[in-house]
The first five atom37 places (N, CA, C, CB, O) and aatype in JSON, in Angstrom:
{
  "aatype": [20, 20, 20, 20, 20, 20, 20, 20, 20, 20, 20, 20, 20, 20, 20, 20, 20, 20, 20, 20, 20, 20, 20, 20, 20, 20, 20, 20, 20, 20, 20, 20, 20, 20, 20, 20, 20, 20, 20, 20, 20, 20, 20, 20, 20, 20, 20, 20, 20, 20, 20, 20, 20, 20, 20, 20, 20, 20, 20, 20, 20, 20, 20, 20, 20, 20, 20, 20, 20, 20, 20, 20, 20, 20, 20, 20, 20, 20, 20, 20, 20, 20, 20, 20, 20, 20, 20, 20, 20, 20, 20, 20, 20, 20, 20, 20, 20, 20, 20, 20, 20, 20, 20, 20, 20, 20, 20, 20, 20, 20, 20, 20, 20, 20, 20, 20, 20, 20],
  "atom_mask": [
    [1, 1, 1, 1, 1],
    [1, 1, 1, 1, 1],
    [1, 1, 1, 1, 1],
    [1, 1, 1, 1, 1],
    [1, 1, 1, 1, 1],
    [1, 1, 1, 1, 1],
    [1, 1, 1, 1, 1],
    [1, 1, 1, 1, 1],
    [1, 1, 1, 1, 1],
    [1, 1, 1, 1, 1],
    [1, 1, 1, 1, 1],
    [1, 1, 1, 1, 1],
    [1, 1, 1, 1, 1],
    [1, 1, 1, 1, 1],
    [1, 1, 1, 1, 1],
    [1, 1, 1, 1, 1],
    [1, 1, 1, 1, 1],
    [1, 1, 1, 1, 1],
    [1, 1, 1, 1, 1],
    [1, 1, 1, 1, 1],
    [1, 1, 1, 1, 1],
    [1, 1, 1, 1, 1],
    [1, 1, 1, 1, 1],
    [1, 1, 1, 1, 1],
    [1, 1, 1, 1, 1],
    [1, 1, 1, 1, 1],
    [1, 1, 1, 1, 1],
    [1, 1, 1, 1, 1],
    [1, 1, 1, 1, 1],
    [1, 1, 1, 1, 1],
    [1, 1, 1, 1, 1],
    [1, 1, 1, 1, 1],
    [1, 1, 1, 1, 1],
    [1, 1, 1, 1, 1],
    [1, 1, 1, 1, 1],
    [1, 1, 1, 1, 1],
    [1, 1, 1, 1, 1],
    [1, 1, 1, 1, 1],
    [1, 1, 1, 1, 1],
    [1, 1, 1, 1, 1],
    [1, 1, 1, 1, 1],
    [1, 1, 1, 1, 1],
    [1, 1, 1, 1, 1],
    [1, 1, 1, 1, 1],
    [1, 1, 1, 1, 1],
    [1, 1, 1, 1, 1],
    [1, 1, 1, 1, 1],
    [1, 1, 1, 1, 1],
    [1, 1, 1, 1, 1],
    [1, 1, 1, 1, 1],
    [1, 1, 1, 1, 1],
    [1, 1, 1, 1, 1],
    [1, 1, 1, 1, 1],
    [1, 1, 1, 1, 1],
    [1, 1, 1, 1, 1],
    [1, 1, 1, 1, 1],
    [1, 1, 1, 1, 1],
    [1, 1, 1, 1, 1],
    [1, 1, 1, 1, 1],
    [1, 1, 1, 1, 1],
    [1, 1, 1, 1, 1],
    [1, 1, 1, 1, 1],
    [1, 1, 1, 1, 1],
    [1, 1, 1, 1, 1],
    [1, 1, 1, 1, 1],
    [1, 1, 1, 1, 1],
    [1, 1, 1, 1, 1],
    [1, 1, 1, 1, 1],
    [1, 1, 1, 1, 1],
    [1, 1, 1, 1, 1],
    [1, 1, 1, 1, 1],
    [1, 1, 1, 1, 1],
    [1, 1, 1, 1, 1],
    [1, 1, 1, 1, 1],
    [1, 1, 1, 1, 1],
    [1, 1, 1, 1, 1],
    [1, 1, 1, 1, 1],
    [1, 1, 1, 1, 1],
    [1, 1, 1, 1, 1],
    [1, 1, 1, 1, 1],
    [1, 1, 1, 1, 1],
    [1, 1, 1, 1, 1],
    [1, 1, 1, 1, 1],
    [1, 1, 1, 1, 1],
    [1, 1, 1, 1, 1],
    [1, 1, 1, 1, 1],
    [1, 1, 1, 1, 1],
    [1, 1, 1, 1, 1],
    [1, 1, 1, 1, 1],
    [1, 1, 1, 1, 1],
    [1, 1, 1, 1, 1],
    [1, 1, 1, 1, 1],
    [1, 1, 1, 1, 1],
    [1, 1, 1, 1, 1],
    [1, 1, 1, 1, 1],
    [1, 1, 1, 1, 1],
    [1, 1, 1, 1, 1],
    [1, 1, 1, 1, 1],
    [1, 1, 1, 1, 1],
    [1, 1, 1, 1, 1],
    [1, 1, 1, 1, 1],
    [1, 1, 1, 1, 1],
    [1, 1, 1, 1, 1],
    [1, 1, 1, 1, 1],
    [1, 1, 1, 1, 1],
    [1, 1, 1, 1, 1],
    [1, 1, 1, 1, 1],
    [1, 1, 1, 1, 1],
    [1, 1, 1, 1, 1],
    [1, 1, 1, 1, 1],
    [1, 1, 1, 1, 1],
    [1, 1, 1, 1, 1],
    [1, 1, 1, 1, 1],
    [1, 1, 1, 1, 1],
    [1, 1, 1, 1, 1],
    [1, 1, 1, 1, 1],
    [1, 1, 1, 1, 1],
    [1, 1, 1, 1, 1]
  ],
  "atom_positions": [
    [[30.75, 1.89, -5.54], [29.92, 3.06, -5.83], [28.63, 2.97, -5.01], [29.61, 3.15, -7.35], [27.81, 2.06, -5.14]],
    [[28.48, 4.19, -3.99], [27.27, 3.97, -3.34], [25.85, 4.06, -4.66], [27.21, 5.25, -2.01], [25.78, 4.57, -5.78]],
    [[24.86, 3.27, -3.78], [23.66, 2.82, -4.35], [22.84, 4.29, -4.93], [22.79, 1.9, -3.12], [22.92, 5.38, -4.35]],
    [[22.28, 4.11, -5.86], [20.78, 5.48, -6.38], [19.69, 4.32, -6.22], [20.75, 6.41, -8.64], [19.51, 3.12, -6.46]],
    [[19.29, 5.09, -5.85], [17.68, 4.66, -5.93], [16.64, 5.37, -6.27], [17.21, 4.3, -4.87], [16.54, 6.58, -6.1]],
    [[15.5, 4.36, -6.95], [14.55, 4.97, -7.46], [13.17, 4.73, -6.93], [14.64, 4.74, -8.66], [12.69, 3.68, -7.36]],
    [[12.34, 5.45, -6.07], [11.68, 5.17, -5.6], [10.13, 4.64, -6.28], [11.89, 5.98, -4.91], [9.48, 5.61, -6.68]],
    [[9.64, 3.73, -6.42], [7.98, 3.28, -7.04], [6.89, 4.48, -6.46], [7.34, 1.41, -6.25], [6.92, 5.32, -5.55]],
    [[6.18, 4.18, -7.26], [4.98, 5.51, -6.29], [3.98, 4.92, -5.57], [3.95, 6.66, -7.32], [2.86, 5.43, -5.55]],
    [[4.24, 3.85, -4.93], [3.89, 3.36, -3.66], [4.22, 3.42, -2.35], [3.93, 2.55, -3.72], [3.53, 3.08, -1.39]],
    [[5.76, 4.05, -2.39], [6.64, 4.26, -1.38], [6.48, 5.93, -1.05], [8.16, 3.75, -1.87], [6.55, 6.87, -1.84]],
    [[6.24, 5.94, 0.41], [6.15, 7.57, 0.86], [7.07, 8.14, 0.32], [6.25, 7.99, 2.32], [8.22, 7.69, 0.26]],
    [[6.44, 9.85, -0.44], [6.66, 10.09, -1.37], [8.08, 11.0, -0.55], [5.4, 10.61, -2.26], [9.12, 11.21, -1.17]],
    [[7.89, 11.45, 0.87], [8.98, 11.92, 1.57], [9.71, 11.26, 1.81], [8.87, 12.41, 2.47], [10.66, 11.83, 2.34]],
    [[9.9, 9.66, 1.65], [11.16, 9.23, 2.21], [12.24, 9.95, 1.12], [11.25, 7.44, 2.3], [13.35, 10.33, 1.5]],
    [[11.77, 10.09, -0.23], [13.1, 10.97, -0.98], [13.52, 11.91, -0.41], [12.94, 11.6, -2.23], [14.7, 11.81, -0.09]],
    [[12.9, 13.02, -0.08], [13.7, 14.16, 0.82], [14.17, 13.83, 1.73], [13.12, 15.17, 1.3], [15.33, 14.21, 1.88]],
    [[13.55, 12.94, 2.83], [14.64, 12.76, 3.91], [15.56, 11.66, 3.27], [14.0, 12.26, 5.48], [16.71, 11.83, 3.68]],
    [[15.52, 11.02, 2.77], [17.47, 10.53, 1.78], [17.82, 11.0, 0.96], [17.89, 9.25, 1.03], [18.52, 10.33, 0.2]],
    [[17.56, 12.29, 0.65], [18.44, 13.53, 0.04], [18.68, 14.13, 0.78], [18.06, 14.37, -0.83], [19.5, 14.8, 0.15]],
    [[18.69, 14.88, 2.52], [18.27, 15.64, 3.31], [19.72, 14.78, 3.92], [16.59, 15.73, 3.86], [20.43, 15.36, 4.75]],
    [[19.99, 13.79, 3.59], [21.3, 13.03, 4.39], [22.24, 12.25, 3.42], [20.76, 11.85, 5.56], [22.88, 11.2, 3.54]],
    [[22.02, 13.47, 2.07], [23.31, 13.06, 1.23], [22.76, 11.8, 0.09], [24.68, 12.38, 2.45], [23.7, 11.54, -0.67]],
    [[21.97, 11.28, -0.11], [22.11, 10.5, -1.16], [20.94, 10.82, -2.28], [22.12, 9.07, -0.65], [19.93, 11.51, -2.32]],
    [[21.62, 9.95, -3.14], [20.9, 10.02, -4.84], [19.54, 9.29, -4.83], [21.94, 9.11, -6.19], [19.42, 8.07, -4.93]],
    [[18.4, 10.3, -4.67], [17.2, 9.44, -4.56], [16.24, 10.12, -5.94], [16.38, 9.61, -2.78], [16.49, 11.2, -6.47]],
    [[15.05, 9.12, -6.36], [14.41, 9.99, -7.21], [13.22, 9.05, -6.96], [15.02, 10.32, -8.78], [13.25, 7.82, -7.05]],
    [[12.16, 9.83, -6.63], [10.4, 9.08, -6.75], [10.19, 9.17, -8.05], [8.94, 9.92, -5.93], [10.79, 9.93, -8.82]],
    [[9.25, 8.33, -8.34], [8.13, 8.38, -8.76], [7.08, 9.23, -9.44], [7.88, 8.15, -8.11], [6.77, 9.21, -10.63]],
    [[6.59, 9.99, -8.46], [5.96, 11.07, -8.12], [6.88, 12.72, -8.96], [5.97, 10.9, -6.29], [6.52, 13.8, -9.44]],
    [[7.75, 12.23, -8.81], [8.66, 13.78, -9.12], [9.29, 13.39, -10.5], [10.15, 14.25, -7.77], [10.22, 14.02, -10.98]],
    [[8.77, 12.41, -11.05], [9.57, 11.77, -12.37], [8.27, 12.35, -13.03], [10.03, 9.8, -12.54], [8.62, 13.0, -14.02]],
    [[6.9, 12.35, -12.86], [5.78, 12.45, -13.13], [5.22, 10.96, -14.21], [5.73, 13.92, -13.71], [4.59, 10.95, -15.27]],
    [[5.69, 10.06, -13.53], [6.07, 8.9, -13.78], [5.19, 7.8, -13.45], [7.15, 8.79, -13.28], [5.47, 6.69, -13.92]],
    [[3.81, 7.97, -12.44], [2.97, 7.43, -11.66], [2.17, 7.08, -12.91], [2.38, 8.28, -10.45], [1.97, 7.87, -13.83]],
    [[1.68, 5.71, -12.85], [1.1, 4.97, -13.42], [1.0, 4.2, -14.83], [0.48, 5.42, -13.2], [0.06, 3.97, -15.6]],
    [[2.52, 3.86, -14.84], [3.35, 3.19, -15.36], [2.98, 1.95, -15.17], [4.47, 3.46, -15.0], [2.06, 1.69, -14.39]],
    [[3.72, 0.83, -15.97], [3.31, -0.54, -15.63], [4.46, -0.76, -14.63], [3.22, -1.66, -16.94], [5.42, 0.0, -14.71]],
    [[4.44, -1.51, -13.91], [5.82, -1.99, -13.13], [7.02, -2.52, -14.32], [5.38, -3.47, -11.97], [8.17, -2.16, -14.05]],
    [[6.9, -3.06, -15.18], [7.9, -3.3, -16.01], [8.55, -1.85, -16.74], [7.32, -4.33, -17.03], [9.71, -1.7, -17.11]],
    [[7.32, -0.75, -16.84], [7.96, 0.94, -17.36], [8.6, 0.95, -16.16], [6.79, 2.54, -17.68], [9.79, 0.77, -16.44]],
    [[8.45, 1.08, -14.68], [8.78, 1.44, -13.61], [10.52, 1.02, -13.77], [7.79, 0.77, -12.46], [11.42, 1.76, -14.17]],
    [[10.61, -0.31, -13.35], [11.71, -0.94, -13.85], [12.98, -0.68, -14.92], [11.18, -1.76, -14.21], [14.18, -0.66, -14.66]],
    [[12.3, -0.47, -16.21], [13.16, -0.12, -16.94], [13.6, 1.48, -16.82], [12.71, -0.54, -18.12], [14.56, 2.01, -17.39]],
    [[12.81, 1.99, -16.09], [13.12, 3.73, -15.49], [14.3, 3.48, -15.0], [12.07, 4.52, -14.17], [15.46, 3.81, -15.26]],
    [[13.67, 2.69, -14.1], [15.17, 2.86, -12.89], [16.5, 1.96, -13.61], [14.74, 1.89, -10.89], [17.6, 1.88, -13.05]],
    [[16.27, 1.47, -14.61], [17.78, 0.64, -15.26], [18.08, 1.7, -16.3], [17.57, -1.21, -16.16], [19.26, 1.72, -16.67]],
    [[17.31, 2.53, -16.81], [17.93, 3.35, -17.72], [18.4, 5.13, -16.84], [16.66, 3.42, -19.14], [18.59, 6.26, -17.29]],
    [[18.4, 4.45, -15.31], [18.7, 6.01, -14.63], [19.35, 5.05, -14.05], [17.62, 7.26, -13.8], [19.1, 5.37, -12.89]],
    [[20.24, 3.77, -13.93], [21.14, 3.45, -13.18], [20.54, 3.52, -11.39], [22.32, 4.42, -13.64], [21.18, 4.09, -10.5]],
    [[19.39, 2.92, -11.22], [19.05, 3.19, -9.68], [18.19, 1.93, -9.62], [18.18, 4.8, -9.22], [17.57, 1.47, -10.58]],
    [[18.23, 1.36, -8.24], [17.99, 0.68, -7.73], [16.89, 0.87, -7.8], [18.47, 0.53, -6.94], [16.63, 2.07, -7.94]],
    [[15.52, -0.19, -7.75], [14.15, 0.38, -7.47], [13.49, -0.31, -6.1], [13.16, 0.09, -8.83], [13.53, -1.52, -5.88]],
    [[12.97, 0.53, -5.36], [12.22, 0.44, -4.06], [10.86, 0.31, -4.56], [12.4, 1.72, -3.05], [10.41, 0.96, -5.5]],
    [[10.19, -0.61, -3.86], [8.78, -0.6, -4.14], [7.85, -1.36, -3.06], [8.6, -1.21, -5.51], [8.49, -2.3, -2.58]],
    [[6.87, -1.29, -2.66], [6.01, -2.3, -1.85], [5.12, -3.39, -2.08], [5.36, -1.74, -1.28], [4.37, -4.16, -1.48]],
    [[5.77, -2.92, -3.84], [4.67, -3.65, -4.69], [5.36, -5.01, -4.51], [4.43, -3.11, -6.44], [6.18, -5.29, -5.39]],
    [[5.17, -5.98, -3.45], [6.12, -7.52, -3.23], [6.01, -8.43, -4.34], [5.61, -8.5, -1.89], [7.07, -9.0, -4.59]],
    [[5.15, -8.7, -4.99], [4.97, -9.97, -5.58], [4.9, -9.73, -6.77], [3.96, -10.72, -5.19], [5.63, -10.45, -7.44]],
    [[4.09, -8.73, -7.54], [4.46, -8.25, -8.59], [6.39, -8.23, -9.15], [3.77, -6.91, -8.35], [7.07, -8.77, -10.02]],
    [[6.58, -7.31, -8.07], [8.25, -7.44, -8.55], [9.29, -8.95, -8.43], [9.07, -6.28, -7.49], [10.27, -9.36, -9.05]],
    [[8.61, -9.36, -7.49], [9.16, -10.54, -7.6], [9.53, -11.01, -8.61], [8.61, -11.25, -7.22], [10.66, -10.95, -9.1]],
    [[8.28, -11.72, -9.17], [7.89, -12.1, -10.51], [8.51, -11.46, -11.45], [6.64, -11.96, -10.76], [9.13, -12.27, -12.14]],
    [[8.68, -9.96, -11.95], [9.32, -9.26, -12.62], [10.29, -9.52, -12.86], [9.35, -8.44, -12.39], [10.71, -9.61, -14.01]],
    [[11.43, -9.84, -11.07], [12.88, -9.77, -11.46], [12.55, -11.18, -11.84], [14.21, -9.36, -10.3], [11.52, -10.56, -11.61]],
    [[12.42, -11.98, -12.06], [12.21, -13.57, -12.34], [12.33, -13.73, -13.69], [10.8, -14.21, -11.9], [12.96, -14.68, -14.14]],
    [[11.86, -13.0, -14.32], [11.14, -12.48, -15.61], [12.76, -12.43, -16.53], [10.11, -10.61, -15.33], [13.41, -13.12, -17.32]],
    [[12.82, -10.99, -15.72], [14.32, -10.36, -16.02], [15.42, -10.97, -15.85], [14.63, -9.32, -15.33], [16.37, -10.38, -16.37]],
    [[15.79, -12.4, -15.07], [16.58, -13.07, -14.56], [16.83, -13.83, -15.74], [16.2, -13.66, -13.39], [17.91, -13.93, -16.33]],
    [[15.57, -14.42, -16.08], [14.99, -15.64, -17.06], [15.76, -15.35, -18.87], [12.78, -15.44, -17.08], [16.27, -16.04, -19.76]],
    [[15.4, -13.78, -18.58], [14.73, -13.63, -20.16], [16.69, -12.73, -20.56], [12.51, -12.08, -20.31], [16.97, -12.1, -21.58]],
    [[17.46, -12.98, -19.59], [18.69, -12.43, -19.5], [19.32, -10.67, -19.67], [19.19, -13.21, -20.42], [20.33, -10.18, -20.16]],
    [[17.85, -10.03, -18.81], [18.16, -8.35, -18.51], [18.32, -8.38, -17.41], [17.17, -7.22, -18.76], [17.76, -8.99, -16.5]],
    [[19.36, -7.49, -17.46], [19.64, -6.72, -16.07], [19.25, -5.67, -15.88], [20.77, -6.51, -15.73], [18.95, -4.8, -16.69]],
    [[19.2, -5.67, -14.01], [18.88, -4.13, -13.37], [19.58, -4.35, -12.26], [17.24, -3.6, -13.02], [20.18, -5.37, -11.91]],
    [[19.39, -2.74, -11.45], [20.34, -2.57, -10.58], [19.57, -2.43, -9.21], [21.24, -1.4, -10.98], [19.49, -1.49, -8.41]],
    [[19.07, -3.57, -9.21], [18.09, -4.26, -7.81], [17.31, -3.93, -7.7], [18.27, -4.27, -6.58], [17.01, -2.81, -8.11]],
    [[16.65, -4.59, -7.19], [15.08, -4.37, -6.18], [15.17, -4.67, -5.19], [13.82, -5.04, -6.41], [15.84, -5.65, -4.84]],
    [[14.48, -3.86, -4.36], [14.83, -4.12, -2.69], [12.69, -4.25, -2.92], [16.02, -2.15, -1.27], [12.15, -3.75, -3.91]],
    [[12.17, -4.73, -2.21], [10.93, -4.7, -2.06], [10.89, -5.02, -0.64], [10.18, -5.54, -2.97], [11.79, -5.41, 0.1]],
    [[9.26, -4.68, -0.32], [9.03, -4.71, 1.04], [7.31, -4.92, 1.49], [9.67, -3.3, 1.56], [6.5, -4.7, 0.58]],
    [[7.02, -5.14, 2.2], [5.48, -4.78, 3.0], [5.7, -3.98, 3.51], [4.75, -5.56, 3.94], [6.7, -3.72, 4.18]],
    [[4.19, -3.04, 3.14], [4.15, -1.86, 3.86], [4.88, -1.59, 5.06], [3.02, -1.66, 4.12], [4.92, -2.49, 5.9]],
    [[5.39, -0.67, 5.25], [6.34, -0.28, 6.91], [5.7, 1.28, 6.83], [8.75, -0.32, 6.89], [5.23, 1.97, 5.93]],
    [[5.97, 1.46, 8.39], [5.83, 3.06, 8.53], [6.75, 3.73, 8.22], [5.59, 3.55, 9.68], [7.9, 3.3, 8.11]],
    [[6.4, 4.91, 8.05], [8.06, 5.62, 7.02], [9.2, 5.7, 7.91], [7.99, 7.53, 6.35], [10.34, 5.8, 7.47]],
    [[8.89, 5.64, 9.41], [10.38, 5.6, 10.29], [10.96, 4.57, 10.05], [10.37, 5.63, 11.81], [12.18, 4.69, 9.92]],
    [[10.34, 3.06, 9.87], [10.76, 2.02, 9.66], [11.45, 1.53, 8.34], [9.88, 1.46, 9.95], [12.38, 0.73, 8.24]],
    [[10.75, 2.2, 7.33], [11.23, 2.14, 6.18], [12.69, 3.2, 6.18], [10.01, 2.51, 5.18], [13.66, 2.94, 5.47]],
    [[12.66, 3.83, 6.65], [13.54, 4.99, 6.25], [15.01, 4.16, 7.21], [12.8, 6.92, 6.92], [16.15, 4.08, 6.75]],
    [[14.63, 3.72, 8.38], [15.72, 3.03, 8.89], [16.28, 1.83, 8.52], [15.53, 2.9, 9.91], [17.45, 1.51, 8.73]],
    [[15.47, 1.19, 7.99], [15.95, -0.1, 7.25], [16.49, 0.4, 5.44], [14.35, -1.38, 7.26], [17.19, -0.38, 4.8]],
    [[16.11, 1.54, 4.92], [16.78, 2.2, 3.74], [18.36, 1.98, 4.23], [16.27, 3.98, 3.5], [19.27, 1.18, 4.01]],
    [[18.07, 3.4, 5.16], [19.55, 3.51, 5.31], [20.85, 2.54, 5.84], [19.58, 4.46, 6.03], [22.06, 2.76, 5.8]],
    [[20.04, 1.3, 6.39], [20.75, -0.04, 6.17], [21.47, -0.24, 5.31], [20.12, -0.95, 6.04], [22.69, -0.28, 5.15]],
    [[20.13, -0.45, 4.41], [20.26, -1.2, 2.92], [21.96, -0.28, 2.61], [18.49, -0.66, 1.44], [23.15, -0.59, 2.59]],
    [[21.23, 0.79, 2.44], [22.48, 1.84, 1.04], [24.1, 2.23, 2.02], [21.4, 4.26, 0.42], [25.2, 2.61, 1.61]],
    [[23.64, 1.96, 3.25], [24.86, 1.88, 3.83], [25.66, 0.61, 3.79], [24.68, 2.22, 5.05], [26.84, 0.78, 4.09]],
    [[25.34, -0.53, 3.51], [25.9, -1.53, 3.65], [26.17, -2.89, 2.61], [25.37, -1.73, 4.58], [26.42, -4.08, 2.76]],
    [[25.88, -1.63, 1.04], [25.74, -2.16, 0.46], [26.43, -1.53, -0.64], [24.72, -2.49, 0.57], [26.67, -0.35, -0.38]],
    [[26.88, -1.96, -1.94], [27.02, -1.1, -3.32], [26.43, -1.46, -4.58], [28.35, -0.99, -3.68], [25.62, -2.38, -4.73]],
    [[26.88, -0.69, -5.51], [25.72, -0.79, -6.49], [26.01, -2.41, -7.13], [25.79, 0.61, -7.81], [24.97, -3.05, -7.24]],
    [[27.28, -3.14, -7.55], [27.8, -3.91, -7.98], [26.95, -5.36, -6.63], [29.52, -3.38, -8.14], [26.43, -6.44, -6.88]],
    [[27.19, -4.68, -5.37], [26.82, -6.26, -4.93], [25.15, -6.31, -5.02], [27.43, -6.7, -3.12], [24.5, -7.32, -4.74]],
    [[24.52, -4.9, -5.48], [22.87, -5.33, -5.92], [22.52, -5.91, -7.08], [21.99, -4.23, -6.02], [21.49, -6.58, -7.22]],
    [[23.36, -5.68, -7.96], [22.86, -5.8, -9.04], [22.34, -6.88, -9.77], [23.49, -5.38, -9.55], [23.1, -7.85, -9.88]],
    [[21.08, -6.96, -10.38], [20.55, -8.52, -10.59], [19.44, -9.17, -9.42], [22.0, -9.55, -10.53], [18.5, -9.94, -9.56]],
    [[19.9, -8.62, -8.46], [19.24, -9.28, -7.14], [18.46, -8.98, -6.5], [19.76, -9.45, -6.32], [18.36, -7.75, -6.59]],
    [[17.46, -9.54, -5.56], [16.01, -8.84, -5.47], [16.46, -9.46, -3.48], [14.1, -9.82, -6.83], [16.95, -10.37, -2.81]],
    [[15.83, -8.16, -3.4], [16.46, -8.05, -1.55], [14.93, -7.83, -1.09], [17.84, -6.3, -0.92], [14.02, -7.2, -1.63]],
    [[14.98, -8.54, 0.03], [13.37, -7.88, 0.98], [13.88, -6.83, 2.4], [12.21, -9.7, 1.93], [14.67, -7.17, 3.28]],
    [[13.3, -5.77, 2.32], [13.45, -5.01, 3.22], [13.33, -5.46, 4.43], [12.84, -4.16, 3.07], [14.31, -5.16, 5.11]],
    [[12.4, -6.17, 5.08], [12.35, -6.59, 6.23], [13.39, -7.48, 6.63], [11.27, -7.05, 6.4], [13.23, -7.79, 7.81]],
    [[14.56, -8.11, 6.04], [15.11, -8.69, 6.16], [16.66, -8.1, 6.77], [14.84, -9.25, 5.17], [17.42, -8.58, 7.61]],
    [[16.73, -6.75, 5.89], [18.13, -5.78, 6.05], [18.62, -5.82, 7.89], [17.62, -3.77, 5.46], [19.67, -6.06, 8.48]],
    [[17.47, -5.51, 8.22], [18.26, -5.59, 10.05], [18.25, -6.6, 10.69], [17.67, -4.79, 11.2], [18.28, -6.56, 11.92]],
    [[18.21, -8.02, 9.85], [18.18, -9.18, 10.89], [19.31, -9.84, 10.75], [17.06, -10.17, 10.78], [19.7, -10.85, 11.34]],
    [[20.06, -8.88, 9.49], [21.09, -9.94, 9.3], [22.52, -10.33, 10.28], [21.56, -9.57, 8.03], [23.26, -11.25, 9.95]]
  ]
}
């Protein structure tokens, strides 16, 4: 089953339209009216909408999925990242959700910068 994702409201708020604009299940943040949440509300958003969560927030989530690993909840990934420009981000997205499914994210915390080196 291809990936949903849920975007943090740290992440340009257009990368959703342009990965809806080419077919996939995206939802911000921003359009959830959802902004300023704790990262753990953030989180459980995206596990109770079945979507992956994107965020730039690195270390915070880290820790989170650690948390969640520990404390025996699941979610359906985190991809995190350092800031990128949205071309960069948007090309290393469509990495990610192309080459990936929801089953082999799940639980697991991915770094974006990593998707095109592999």
């Amino acid at each position: 089953m291809q990936i949903r994702l849920y975007l943090d409201e740290d992440i340009h708020a257009e990368l959703a339209n342009a990965l809806r604009k080419r077919g996939y299940d995206v939802l911000h943040a921003q359009e959830k009216m959802k902004k300023g949440l704790t990262d753990e509300e953030q989180l459980s958003l995206a596990v109770n909408e079945g979507r992956c969560l994107l965020t730039f927030n690195v270390k915070d989530f880290v820790l989170l999925h650690n948390k969640w690993i520990k404390d025996g909840k699941n979610h359906h990934g985190i991809l995190v990242s350092k800031q990128l420009s949205f071309n960069e981000t948007l090309r290393r997205v469509l990495n990610f959700i192309n080459t990936r499914n929801t089953e082999s994210v799940k639980n697991k915390l991915e770094f974006l910068q990593e998707i095109l080196e592999r």
